[in-house]
PyMOL Python script that loads the backbone (N, CA, C, O; Angstrom):
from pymol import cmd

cmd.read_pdbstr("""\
ATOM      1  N   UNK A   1      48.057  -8.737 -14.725  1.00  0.00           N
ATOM      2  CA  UNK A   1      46.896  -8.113 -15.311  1.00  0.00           C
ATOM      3  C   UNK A   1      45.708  -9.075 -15.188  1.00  0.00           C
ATOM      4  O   UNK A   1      45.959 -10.239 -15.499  1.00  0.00           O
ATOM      5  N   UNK A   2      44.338  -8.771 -14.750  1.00  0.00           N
ATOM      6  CA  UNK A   2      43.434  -9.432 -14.800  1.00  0.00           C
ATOM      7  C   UNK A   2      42.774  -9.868 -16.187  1.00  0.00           C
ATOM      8  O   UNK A   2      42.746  -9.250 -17.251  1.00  0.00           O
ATOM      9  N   UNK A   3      42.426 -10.698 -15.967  1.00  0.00           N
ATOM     10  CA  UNK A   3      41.671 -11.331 -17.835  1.00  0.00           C
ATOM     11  C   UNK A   3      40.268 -10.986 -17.319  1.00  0.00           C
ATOM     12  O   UNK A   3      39.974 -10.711 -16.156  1.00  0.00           O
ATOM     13  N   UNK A   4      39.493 -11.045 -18.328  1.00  0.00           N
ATOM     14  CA  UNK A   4      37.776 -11.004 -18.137  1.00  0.00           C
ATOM     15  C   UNK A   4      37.109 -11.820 -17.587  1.00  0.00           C
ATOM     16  O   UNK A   4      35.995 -11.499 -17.174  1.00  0.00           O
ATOM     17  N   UNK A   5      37.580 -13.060 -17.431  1.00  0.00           N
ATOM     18  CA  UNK A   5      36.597 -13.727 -16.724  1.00  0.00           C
ATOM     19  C   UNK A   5      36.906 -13.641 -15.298  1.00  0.00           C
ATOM     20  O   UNK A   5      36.055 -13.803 -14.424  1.00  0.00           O
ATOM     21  N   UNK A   6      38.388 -13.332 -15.035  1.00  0.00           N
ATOM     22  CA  UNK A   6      38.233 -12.773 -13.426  1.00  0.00           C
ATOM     23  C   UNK A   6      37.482 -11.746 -12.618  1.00  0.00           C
ATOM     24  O   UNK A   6      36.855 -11.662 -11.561  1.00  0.00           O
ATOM     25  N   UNK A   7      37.925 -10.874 -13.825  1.00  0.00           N
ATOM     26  CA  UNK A   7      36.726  -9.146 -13.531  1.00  0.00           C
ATOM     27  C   UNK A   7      35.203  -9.766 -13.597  1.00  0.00           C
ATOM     28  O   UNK A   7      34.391  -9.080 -12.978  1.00  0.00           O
ATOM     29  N   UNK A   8      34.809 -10.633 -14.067  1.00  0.00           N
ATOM     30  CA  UNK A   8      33.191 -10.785 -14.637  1.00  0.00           C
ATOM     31  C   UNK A   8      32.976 -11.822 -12.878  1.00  0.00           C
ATOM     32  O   UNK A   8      31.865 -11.827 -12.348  1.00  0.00           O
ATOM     33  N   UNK A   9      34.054 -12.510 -12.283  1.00  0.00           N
ATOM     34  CA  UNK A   9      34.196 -13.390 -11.172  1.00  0.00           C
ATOM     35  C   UNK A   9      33.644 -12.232 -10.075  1.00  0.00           C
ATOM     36  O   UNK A   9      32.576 -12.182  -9.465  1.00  0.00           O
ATOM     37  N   UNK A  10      34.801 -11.325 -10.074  1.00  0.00           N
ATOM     38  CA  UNK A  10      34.850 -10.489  -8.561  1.00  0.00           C
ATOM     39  C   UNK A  10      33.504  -9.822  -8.956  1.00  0.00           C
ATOM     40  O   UNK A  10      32.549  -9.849  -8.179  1.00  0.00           O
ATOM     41  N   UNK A  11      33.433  -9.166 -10.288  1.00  0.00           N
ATOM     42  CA  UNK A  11      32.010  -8.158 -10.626  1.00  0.00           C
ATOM     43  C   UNK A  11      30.246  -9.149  -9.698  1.00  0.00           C
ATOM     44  O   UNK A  11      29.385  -8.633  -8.984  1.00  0.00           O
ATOM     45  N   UNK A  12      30.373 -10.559 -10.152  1.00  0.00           N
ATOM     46  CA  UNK A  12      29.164 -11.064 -10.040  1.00  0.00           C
ATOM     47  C   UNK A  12      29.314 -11.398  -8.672  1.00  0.00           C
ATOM     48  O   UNK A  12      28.265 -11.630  -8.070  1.00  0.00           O
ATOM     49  N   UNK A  13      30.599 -11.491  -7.913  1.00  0.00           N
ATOM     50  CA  UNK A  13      30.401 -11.771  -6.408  1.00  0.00           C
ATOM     51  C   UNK A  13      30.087 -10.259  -5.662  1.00  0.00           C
ATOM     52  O   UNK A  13      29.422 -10.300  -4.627  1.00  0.00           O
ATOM     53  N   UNK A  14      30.524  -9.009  -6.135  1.00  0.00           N
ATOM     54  CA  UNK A  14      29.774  -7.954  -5.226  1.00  0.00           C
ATOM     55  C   UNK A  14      28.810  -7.610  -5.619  1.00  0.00           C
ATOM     56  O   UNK A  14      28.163  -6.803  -4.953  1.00  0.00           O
ATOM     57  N   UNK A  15      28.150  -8.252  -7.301  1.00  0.00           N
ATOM     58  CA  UNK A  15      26.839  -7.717  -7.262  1.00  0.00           C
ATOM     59  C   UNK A  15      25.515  -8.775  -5.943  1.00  0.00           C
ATOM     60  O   UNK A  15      24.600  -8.378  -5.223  1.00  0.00           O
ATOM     61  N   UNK A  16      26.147 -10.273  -6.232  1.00  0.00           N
ATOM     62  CA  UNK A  16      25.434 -11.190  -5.311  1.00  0.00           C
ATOM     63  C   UNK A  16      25.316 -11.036  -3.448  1.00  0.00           C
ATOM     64  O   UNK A  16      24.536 -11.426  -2.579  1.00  0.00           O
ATOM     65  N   UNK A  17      26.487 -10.297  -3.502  1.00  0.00           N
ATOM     66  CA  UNK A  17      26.561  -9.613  -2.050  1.00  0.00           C
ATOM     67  C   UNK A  17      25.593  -8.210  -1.487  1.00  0.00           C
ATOM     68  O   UNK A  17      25.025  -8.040  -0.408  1.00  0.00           O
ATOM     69  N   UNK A  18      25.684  -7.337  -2.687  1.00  0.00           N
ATOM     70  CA  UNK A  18      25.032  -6.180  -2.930  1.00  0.00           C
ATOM     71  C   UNK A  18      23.399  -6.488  -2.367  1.00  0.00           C
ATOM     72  O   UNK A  18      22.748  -5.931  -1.484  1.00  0.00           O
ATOM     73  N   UNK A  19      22.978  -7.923  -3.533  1.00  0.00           N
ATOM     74  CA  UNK A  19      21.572  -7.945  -3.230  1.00  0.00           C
ATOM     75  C   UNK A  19      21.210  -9.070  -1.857  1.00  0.00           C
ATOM     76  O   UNK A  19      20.174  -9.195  -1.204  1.00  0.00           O
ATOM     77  N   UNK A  20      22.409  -9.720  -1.769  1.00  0.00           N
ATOM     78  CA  UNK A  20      22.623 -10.328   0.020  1.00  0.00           C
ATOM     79  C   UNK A  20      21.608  -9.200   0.849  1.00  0.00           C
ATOM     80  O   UNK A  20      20.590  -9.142   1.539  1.00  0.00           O
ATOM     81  N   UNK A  21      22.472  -8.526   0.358  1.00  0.00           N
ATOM     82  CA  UNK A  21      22.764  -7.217   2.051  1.00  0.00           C
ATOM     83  C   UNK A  21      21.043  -6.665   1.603  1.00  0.00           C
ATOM     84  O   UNK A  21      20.328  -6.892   2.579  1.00  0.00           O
ATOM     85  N   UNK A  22      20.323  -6.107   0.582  1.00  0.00           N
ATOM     86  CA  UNK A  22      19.189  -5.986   0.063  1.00  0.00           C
ATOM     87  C   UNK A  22      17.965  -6.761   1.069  1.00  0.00           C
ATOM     88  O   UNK A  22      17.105  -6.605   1.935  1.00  0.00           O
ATOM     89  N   UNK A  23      18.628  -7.649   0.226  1.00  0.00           N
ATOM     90  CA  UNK A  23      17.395  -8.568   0.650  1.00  0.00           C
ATOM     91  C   UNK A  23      17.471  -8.573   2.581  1.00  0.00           C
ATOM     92  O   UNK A  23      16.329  -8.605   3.040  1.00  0.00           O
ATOM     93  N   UNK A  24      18.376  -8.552   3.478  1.00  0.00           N
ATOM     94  CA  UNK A  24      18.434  -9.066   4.210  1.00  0.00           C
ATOM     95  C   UNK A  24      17.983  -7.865   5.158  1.00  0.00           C
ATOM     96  O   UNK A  24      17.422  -7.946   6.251  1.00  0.00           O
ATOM     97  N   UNK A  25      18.368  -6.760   4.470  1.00  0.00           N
ATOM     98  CA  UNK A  25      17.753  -5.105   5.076  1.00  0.00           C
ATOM     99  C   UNK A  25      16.369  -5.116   5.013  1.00  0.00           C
ATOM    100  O   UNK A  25      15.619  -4.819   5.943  1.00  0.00           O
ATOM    101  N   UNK A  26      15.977  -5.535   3.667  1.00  0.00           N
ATOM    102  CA  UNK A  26      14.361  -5.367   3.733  1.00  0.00           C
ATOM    103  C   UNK A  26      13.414  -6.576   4.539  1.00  0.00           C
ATOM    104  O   UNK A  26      12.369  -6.598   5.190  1.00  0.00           O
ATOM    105  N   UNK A  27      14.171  -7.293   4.200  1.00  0.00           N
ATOM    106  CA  UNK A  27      13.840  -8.747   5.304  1.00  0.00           C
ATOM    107  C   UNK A  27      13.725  -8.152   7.274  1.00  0.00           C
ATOM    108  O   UNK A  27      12.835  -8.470   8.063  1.00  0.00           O
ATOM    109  N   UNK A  28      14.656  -7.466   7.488  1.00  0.00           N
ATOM    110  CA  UNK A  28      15.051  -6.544   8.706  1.00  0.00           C
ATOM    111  C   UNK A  28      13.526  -5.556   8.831  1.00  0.00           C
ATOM    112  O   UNK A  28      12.555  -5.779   9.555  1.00  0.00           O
ATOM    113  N   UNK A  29      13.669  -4.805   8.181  1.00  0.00           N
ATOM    114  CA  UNK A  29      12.407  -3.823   7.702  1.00  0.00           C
ATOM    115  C   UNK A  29      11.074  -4.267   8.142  1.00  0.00           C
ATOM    116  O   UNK A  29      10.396  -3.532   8.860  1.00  0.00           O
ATOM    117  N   UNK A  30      10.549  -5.710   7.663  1.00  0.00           N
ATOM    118  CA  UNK A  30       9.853  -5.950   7.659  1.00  0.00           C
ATOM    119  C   UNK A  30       9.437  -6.415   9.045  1.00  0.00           C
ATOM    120  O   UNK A  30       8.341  -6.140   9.534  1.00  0.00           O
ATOM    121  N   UNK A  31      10.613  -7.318   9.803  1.00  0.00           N
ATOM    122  CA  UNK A  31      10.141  -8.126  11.048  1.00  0.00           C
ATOM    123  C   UNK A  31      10.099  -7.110  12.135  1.00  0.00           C
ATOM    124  O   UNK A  31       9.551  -7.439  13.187  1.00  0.00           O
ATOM    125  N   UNK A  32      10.581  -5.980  12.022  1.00  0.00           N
ATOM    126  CA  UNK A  32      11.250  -4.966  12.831  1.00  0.00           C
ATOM    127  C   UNK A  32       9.904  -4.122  13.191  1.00  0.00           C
ATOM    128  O   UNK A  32       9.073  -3.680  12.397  1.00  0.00           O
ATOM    129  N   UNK A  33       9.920  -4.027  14.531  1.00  0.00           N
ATOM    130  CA  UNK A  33       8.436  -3.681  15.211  1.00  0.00           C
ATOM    131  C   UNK A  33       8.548  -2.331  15.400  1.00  0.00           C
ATOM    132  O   UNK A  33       7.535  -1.676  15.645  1.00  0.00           O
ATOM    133  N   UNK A  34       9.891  -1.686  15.306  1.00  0.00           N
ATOM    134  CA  UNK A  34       9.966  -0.183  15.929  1.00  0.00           C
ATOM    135  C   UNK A  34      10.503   0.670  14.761  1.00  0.00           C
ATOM    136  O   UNK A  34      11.526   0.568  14.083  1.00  0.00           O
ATOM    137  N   UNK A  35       9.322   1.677  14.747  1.00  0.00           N
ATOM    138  CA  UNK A  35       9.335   2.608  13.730  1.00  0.00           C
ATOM    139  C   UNK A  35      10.775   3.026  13.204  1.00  0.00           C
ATOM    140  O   UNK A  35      11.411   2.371  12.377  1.00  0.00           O
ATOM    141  N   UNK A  36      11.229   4.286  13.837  1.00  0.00           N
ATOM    142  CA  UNK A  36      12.481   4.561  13.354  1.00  0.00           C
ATOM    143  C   UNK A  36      13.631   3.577  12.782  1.00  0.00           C
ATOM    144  O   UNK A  36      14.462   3.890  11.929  1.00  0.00           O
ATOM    145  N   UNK A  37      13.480   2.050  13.567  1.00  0.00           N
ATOM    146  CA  UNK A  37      14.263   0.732  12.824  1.00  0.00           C
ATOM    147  C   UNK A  37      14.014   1.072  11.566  1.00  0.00           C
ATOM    148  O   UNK A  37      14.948   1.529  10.908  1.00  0.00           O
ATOM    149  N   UNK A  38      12.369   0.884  10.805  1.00  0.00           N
ATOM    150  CA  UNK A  38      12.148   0.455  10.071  1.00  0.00           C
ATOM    151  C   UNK A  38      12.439   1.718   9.287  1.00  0.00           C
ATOM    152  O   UNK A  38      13.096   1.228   8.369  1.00  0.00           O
ATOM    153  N   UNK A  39      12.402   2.669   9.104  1.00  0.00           N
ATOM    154  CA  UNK A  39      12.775   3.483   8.272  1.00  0.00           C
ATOM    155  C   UNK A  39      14.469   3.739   8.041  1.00  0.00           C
ATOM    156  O   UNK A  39      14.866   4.292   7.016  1.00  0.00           O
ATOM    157  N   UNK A  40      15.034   3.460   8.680  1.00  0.00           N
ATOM    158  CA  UNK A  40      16.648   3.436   8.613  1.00  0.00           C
ATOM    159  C   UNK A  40      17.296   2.279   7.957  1.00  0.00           C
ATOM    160  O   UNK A  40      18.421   2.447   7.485  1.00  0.00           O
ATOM    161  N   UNK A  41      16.704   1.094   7.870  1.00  0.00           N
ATOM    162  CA  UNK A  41      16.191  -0.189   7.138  1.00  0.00           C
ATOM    163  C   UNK A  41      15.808   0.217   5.825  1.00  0.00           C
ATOM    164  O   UNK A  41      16.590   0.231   4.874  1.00  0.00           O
ATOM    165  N   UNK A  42      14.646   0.537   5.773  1.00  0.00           N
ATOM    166  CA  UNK A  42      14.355   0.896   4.359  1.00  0.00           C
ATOM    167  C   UNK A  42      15.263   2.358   3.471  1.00  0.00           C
ATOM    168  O   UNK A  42      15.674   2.443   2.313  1.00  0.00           O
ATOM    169  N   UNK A  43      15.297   3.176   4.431  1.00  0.00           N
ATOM    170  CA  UNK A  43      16.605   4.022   3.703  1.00  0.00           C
ATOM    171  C   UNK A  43      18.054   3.110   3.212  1.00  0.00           C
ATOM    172  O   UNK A  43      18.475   3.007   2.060  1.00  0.00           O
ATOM    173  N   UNK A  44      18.693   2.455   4.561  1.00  0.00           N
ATOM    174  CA  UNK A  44      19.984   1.519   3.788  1.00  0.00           C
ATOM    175  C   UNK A  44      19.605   0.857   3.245  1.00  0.00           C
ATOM    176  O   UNK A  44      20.479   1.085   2.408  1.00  0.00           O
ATOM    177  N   UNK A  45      19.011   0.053   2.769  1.00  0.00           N
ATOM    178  CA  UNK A  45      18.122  -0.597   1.382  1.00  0.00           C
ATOM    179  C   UNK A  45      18.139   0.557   0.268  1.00  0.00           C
ATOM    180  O   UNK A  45      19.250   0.585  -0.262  1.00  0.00           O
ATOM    181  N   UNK A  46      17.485   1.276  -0.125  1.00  0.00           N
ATOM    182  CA  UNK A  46      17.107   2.098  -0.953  1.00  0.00           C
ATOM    183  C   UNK A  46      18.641   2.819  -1.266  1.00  0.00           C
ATOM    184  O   UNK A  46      18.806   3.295  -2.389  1.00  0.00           O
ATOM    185  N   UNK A  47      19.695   2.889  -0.323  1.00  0.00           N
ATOM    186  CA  UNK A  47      20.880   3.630  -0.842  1.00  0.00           C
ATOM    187  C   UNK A  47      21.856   2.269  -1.549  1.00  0.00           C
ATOM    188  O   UNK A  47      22.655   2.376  -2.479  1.00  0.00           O
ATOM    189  N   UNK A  48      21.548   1.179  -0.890  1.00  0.00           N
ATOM    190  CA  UNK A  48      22.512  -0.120  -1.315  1.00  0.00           C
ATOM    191  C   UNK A  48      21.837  -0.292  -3.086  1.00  0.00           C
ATOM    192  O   UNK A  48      22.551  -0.697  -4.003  1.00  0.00           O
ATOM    193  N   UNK A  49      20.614   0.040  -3.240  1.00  0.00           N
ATOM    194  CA  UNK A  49      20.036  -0.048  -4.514  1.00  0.00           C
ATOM    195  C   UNK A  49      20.610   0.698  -5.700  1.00  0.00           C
ATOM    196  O   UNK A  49      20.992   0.302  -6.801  1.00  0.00           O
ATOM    197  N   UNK A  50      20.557   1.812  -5.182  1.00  0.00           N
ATOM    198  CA  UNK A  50      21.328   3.050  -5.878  1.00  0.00           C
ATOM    199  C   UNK A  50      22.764   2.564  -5.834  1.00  0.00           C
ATOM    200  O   UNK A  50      23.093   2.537  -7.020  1.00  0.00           O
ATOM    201  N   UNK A  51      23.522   2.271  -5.298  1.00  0.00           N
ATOM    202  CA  UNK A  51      24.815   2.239  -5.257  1.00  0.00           C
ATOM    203  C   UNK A  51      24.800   0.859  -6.650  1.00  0.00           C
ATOM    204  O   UNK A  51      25.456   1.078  -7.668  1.00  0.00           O
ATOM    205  N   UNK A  52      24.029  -0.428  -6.515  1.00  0.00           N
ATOM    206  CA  UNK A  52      24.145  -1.499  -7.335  1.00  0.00           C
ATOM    207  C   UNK A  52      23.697  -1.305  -8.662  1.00  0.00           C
ATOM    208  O   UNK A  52      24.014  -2.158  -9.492  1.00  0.00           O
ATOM    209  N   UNK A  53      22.937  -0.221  -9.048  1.00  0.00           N
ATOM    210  CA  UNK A  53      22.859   0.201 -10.110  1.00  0.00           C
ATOM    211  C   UNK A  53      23.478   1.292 -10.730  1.00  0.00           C
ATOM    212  O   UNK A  53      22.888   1.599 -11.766  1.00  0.00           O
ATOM    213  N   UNK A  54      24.854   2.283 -10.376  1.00  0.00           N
ATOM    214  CA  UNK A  54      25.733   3.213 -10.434  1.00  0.00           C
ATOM    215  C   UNK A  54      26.166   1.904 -10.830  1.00  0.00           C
ATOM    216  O   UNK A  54      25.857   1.448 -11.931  1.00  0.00           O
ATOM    217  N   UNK A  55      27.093   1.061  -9.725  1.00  0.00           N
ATOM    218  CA  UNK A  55      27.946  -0.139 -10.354  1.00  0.00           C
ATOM    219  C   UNK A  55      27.503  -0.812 -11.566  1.00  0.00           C
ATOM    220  O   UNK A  55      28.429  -1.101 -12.323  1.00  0.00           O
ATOM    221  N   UNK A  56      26.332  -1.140 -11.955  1.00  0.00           N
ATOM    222  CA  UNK A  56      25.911  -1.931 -13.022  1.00  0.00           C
ATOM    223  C   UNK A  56      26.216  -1.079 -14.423  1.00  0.00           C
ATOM    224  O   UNK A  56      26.516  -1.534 -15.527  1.00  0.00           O
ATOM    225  N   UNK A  57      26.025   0.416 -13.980  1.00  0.00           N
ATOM    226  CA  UNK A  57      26.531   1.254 -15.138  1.00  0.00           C
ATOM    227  C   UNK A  57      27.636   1.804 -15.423  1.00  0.00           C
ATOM    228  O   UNK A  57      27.894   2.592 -16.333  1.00  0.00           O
ATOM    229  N   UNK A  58      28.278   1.383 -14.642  1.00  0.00           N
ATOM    230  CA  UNK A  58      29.759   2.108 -14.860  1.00  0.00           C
ATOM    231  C   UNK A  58      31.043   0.700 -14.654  1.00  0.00           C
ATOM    232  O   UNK A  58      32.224   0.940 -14.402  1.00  0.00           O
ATOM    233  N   UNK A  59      30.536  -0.571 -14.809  1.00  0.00           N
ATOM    234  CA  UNK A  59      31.546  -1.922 -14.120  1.00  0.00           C
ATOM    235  C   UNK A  59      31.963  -1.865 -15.671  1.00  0.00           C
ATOM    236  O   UNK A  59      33.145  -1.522 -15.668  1.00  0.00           O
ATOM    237  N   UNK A  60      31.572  -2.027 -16.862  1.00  0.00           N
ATOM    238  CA  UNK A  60      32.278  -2.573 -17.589  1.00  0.00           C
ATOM    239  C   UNK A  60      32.823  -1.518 -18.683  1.00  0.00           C
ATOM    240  O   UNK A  60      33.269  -1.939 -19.750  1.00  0.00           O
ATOM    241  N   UNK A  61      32.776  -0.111 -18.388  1.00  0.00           N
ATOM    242  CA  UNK A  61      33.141   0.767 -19.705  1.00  0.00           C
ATOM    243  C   UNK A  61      33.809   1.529 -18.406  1.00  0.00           C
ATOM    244  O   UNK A  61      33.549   1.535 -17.203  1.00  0.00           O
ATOM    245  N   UNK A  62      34.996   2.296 -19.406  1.00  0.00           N
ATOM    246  CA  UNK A  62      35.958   3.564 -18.768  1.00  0.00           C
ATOM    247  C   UNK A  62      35.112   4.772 -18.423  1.00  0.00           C
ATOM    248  O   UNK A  62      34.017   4.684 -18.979  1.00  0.00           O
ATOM    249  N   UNK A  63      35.224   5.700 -17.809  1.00  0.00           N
ATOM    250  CA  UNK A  63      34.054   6.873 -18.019  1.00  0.00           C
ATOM    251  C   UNK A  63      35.596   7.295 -18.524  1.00  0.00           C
ATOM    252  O   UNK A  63      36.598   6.821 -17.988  1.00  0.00           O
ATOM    253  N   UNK A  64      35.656   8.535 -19.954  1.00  0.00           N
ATOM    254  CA  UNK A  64      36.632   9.031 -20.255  1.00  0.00           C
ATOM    255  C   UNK A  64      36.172  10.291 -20.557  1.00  0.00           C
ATOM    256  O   UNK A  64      35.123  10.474 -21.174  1.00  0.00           O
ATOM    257  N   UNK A  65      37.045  11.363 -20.077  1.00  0.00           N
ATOM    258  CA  UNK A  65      36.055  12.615 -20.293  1.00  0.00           C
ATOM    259  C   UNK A  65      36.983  13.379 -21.002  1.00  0.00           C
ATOM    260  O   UNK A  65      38.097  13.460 -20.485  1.00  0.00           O
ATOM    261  N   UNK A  66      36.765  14.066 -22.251  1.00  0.00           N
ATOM    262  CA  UNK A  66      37.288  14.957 -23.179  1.00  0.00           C
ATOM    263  C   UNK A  66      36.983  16.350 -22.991  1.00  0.00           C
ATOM    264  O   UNK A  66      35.825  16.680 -22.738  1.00  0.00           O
ATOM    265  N   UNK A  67      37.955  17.250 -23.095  1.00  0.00           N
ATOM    266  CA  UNK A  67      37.557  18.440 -23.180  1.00  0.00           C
ATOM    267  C   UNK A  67      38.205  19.205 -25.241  1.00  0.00           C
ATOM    268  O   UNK A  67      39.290  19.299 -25.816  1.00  0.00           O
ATOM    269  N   UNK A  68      37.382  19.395 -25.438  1.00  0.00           N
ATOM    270  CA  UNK A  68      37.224  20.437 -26.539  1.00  0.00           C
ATOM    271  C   UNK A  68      37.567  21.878 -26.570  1.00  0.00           C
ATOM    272  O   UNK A  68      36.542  22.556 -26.637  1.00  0.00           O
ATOM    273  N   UNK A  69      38.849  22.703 -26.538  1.00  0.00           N
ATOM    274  CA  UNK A  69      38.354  23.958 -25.908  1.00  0.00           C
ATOM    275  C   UNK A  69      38.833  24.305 -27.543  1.00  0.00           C
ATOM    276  O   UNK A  69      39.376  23.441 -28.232  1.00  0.00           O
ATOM    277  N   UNK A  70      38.511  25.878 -28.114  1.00  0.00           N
ATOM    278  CA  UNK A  70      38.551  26.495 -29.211  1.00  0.00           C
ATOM    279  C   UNK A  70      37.578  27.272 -30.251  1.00  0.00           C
ATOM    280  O   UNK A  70      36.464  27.357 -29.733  1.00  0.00           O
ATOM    281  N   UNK A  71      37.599  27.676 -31.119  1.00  0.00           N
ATOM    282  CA  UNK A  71      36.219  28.072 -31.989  1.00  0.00           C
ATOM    283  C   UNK A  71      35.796  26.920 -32.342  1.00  0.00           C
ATOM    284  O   UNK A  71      36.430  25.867 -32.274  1.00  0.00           O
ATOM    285  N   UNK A  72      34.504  27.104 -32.807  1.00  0.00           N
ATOM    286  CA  UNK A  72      33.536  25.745 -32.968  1.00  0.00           C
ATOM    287  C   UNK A  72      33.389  25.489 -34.024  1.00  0.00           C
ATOM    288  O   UNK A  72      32.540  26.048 -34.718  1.00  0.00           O
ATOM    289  N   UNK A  73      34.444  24.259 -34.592  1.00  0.00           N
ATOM    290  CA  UNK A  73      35.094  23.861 -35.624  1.00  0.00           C
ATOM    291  C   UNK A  73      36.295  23.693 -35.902  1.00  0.00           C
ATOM    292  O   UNK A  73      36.631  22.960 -36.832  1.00  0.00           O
ATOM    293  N   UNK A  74      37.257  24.415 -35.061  1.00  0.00           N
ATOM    294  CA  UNK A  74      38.523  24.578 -35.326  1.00  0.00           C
ATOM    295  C   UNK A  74      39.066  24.107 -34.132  1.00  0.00           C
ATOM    296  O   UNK A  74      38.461  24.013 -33.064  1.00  0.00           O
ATOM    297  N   UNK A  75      40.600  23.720 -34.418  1.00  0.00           N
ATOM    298  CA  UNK A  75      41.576  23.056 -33.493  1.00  0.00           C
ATOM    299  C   UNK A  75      41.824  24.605 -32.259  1.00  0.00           C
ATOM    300  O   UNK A  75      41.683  24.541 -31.038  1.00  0.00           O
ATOM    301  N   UNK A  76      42.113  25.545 -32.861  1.00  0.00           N
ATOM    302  CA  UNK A  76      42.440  26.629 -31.750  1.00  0.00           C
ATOM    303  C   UNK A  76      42.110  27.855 -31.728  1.00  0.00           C
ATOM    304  O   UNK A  76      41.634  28.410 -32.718  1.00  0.00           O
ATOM    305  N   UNK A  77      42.304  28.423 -30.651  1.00  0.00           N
ATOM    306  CA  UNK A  77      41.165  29.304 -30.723  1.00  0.00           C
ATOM    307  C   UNK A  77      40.283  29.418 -29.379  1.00  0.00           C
ATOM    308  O   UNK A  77      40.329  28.645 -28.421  1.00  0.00           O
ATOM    309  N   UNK A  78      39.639  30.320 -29.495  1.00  0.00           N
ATOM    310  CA  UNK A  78      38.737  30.279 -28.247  1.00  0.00           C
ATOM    311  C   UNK A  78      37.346  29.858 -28.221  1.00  0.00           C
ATOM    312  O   UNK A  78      36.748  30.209 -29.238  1.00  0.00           O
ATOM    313  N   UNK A  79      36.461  29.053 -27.165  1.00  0.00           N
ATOM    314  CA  UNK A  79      34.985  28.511 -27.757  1.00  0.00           C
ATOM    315  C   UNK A  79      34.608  28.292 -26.286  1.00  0.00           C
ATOM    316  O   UNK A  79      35.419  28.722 -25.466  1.00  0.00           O
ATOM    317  N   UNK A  80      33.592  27.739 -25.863  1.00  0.00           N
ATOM    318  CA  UNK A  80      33.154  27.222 -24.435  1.00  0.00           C
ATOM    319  C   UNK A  80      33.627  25.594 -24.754  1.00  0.00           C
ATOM    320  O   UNK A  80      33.397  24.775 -25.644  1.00  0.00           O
ATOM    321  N   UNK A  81      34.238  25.621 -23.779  1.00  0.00           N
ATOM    322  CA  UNK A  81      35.035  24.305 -23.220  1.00  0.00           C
ATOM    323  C   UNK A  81      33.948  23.240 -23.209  1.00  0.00           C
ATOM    324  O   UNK A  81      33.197  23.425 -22.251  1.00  0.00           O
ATOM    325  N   UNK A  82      33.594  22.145 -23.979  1.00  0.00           N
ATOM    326  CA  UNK A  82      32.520  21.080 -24.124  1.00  0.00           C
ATOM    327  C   UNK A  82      33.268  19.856 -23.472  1.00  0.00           C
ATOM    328  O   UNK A  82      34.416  19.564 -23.807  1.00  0.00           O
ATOM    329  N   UNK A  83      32.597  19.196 -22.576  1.00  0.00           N
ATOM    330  CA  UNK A  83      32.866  17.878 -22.266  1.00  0.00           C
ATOM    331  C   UNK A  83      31.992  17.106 -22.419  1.00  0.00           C
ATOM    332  O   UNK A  83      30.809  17.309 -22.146  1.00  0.00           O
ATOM    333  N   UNK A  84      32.615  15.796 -23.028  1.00  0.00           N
ATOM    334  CA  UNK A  84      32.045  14.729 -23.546  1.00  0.00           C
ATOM    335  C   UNK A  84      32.313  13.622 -23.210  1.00  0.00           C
ATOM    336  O   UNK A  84      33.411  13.152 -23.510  1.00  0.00           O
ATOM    337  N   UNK A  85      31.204  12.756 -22.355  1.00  0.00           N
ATOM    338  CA  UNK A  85      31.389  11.718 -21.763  1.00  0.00           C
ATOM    339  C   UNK A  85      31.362  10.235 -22.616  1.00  0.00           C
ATOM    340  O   UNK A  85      30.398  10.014 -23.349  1.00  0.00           O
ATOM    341  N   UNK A  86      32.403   9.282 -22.497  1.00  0.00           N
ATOM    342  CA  UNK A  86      31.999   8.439 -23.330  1.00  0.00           C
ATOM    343  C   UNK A  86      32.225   6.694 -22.641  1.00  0.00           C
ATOM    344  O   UNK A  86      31.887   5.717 -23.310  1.00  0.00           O
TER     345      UNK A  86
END
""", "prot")
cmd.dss("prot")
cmd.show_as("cartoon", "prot")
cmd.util.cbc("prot")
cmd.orient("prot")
């Protein structure tokens, strides 16, 4: 079983890689003389961004999803099925 400071180890080496690859796309972007480069550059940039901030929100909690089904209040029964993310 992993302990926390291993998870917090591997977590901070793909976030430092994440913004590696960032920086080194937009760095690309920039020196890069031919149009379409530069926009395919700045798109994989802009998706590596999104992806490092999904990870930043979801690395250290479970997503656990509940369903509720029944009358609203009661254990059984019929109701619209509620899910609740936590």
């Amino acid at each position: 079983m992993e302990t926390g400071s291993q998870r917090q180890k591997r977590r901070d080496g793909a976030l430092s890689t994440l913004n590696m690859a960032i920086d080194a796309l937009n760095l690309a972007k920039e020196v890069s003389s031919i149009t379409p480069a530069k926009a395919a550059f700045g798109s994989v940039s802009i998706l590596l961004a999104m992806i490092k901030v999904r990870f930043l929100l979801f690395c250290d909690t479970t997503l656990q999803i509940h369903k509720q089904p029944g009358f609203d209040g009661q254990r059984n029964g019929l109701r619209r099925t509620r899910v609740i993310l936590r």
